[in-house]
C-alpha positions in Angstrom: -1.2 82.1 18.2 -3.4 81.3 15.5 -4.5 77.9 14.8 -4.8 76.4 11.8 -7.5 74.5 10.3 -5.9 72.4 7.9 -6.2 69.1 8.0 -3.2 66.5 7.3 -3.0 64.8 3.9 -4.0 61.0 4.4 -2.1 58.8 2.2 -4.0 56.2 -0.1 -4.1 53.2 1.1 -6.0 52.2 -2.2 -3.2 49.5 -3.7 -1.5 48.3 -0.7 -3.4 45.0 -0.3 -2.5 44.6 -3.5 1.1 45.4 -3.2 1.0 42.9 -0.1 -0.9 39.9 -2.6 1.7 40.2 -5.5 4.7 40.2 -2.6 2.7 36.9 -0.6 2.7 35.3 -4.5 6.2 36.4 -4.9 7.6 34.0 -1.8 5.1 31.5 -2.5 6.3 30.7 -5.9 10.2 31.5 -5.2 10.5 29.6 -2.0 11.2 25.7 -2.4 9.8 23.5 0.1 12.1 20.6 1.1 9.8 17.1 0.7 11.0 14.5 3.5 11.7 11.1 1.6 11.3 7.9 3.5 12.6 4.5 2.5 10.8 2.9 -0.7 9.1 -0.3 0.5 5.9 -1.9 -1.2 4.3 -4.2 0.4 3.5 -7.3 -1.3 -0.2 -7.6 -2.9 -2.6 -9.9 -1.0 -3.6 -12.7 -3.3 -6.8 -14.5 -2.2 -5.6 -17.7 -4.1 -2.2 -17.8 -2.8 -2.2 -19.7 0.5 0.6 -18.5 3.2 3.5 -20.0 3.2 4.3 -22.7 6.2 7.7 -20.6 7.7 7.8 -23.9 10.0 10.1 -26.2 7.6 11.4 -23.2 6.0 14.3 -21.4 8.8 17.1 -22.1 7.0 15.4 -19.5 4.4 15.4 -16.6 6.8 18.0 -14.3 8.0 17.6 -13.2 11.2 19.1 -9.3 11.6 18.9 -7.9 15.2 20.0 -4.4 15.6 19.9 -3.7 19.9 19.8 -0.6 21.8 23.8 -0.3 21.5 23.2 -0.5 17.6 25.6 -4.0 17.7 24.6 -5.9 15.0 23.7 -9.7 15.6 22.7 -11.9 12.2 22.4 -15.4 12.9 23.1 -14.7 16.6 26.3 -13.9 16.0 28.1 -10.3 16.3 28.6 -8.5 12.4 30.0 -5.6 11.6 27.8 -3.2 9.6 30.6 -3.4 6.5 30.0 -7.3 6.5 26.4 -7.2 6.4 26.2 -6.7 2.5 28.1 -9.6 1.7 26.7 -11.7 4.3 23.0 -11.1 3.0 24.1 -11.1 -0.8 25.7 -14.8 0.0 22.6 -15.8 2.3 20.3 -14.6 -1.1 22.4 -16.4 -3.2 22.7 -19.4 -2.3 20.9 -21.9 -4.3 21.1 -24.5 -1.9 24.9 -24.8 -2.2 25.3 -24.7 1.9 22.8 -26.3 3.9 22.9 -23.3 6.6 21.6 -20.7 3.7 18.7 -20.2 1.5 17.0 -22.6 -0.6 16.9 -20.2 -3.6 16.5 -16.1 -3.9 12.8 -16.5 -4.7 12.3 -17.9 -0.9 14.9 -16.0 1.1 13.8 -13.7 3.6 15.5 -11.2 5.3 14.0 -10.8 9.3 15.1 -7.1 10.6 14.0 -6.5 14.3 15.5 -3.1 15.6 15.6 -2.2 19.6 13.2 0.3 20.5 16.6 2.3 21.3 18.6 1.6 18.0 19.8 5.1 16.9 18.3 6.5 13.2 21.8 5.9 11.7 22.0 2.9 12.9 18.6 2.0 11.2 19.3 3.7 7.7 22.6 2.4 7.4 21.2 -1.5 8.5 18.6 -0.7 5.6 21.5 1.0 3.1 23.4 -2.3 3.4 20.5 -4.7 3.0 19.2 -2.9 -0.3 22.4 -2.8 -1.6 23.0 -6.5 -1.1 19.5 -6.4 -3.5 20.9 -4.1 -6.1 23.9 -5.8 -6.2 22.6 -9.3 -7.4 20.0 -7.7 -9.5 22.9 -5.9 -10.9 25.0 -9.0 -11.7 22.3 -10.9 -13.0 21.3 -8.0 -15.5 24.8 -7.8 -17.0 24.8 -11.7 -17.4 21.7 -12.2 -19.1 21.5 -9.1 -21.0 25.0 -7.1 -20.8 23.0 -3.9 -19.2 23.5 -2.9 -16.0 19.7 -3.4 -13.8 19.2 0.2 -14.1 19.6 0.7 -18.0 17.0 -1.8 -18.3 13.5 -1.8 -20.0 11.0 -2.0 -17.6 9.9 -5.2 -18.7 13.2 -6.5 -18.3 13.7 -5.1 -15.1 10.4 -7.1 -13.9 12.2 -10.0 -14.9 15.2 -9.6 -12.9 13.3 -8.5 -10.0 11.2 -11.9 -9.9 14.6 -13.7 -9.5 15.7 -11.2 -7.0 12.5 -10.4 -5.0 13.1 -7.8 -2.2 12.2 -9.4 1.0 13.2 -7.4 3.9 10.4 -8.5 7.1 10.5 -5.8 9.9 9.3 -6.6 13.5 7.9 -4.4 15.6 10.6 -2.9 17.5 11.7 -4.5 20.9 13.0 -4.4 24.1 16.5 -6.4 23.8 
């Protein structure tokens, strides 16, 4: 048998890096990346003139919202359901000094939320939902009465204003063992 001294064709190799760049800037642009959104909270700016506020005198002007390992809800030491929290914050905000046992005014109301170290996420998120909605709520109603727009439709100026008469206040604990 005779041999023969060909040798095989190679193939060219020349363009596939390229090939594999235009296909690797292919995905990178056509794939969408889904961004985790957390809960919008801003923390209130330090003022060096403004001296803190004495919450000794001032009880009646906080809400006190426990959420325990079993995700029961307890405001004011007493058992709520999660549909009643809304209503129950939105008349604690509200108050104006009407009933002794509420806030002074929306300005000073604060909202205490202390979550078990075993509350579940939903639990959490939907505690939050309700308590921001109580917020949106009022700022809502006071944006139709003063200016016949809802909050949202608002300038932003506007929107300033109502949010001074309804500051968000929401004060979250450290979670705990209870």
């Amino acid at each position: 048998m005779a041999r023969s001294n060909r040798s095989t064709p190679e193939i060219n190799a020349g363009s596939m890096a390229d090939i594999a760049f235009l296909l690797l800037i292919f995905f990178l642009v056509t794939t969408t990346m889904d961004v985790d959104t957390g809960i919008a909270r801003k923390l209130p700016p330090t003022a060096e003139e403004q001296e803190p506020e004495d919450m000794q005198g001032n009880a009646r002007n906080i809400y006190e919202v426990y959420v325990n390992k079993q995700d029961k809800l307890l405001v004011e030491e007493n058992e709520m359901k999660i549909e009643n929290l809304r209503e129950g914050a939105r008349n604690f905000i509200d108050n104006n000094g009407k009933d002794p046992s509420l806030s002074d005014s929306p300005e000073k109301a604060i909202i205490s939320l202390v979550n078990s170290r075993g509350t579940s996420y939903e639990m959490y998120i939907s505690v939050q939902n309700e308590l921001t909605a109580a917020y949106n709520e009022l700022r809502n109603e006071a944006a139709i009465t003063k200016y016949n727009l809802n909050y949202t439709e608002l300038p932003k100026a506007k929107q300033k204003e109502i949010r001074k008469m309804y500051p968000m206040k929401i004060s979250e604990a450290p979670p705990g063992e209870f």
